[in-house]
C-alpha positions, 0 to 999 in steps of 0.5 A: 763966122761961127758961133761958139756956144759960150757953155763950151767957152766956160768948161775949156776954160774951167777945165783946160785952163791956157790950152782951152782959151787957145783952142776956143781962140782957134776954132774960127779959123780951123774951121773955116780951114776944114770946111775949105779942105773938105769941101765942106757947107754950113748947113745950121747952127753949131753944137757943142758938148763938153769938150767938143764943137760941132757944127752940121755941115753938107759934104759937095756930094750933098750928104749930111755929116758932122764937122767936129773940133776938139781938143786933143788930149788923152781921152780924145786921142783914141776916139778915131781910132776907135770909130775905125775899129769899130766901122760903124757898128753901133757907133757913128761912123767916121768920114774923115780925119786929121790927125795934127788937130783930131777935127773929125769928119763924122755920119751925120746923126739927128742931134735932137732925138737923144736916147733920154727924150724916150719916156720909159728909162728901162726900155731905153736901158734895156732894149738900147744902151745895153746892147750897144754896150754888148756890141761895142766891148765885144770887139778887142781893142787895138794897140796903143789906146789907154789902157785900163790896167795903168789907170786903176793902178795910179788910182791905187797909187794916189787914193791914200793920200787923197782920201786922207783930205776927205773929212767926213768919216763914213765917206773915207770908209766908203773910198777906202772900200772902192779901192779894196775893191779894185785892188781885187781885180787890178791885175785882170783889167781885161782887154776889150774895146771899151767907150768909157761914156757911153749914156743916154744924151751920147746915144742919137737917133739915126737913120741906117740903124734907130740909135748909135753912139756917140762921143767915145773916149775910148780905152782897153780894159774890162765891160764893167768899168762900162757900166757907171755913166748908164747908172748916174744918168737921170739918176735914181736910187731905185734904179741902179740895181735894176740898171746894173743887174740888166747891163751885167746879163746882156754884156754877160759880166760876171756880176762881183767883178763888175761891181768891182770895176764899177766901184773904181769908176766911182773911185775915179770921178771921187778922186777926181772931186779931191784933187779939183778941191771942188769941196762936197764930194758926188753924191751919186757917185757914193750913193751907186757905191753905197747900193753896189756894196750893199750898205 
């Protein structure tokens, strides 16, 4: 028997719908089965993000690892892959695969020392997050991830139409400027190895190097559609131009093509807002978009 954290219960349900409900129906047994193919012991409780299960288990060596089950999807998809390419510089390494279900078998990390349980946020953002960001992105990115090009184009396609539902003035001005935006830098999206999530709670204390990241959704495109999720974490509006200027020279971006790119990464989670109908658009989101343009 397992535990299944009823917070994972609730956001596959909310966000996955059916094949959520299947998945959560499925994990007792396709854990049971990966323990019992991998050798696997159950060492503590389980552990869950949003979309994940984890549960912390003892390989029949002894070493410690992390048994993961999730959803496979277009976002989860990549994730082995790019932990191969990747090999353990910077991120957690990984141990073992299945393909048919994408369960991971990952290094064991400390679940409980995140990045943000350190108390000075710009030594975290400086000395850490920045440069697992510069190493992370400085490797090419393979074949047959998403790619970043596809996803700002569709974003151009559906922006018009969804921006036309939102009723407050200054917000569709806004939207509109984060799509002018990316239309400026739609046709360099750029080709490197990007996490796509990459903030302090998927940053984790370890023992090989002090931090690693954690939890990639990764696809090929350009550092600065990187940069978002270290910009609205334990967010600040006094700190998103320090955030941004620091990341932009340690990944050494080009700061106008950045904030190009990262006006897109708002426009994505705005648009997504939309067409989830979850009424009040992100806050942070235009507030990041408002600073980046100045206004």
């Amino acid at each position: 028997m397992i535990d299944i954290p009823e917070e994972l219960v609730t956001t596959q349900s909310r966000f996955n719908g059916a094949a959520g409900r299947d998945f959560i129906a499925a994990l007792p047994e396709r854990a049971a089965e990966f323990l019992d193919r991998w050798g696997l012991k159950l060492t503590g409780p389980s552990l869950n993000g949003m979309s994940a299960l984890v549960l912390p288990v003892e390989r029949a060596d002894g070493t410690p690892a992390a048994l993961k089950m999730q959803l496979l999807d277009e976002e989860s998809e990549g994730e082995p892959v790019a932990l191969r390419v990747w090999g353990g510089d910077g991120v957690v390494r990984l141990l073992d695969h299945d393909a048919d279900t994408n369960t991971l078998l990952l290094e064991r990390l400390d679940e409980k020392r995140h990045l943000s349980t350190l108390d000075d946020s710009r030594e975290a953002t400086r000395m850490i997050l920045a440069e697992l960001l510069a190493r992370l992105s400085a490797v090419p990115a393979p074949g047959g991830l998403r790619q970043l090009g596809d996803i700002a184009r569709q974003m151009l396609d559906t922006a018009p139409d969804a921006v036309r539902k939102v009723a407050d003035p200054a917000e569709r001005a806004l939207l509109k400027s984060c799509a002018a935006a990316v239309r400026e830098v739609v046709d360099e999206p750029g080709d490197r190895l990007l996490h796509w999530d990459l903030h302090y709670d998927n940053i984790l204390a370890a023992d090989r190097e002090p931090w690693l990241a954690i939890d990639p959704k990764p696809l090929a495109g350009d550092p600065g559609f990187e940069l978002m999720p270290a910009l609205a974490n334990d967010f600040a509006p006094s700190e998103v131009r320090y955030r941004f200027d620091l990341m932009t020279e340690v990944l050494g971006l080009d700061r106008q093509r950045a904030a190009a790119w990262t006006m897109g990464r708002a426009l994505q989670n705005l648009l997504w807002n939309i067409k989830d109908e979850e009424g009040e658009l992100d806050q942070e989101q235009l507030a990041i978009a408002r600073l980046l343009l100045g206004r």
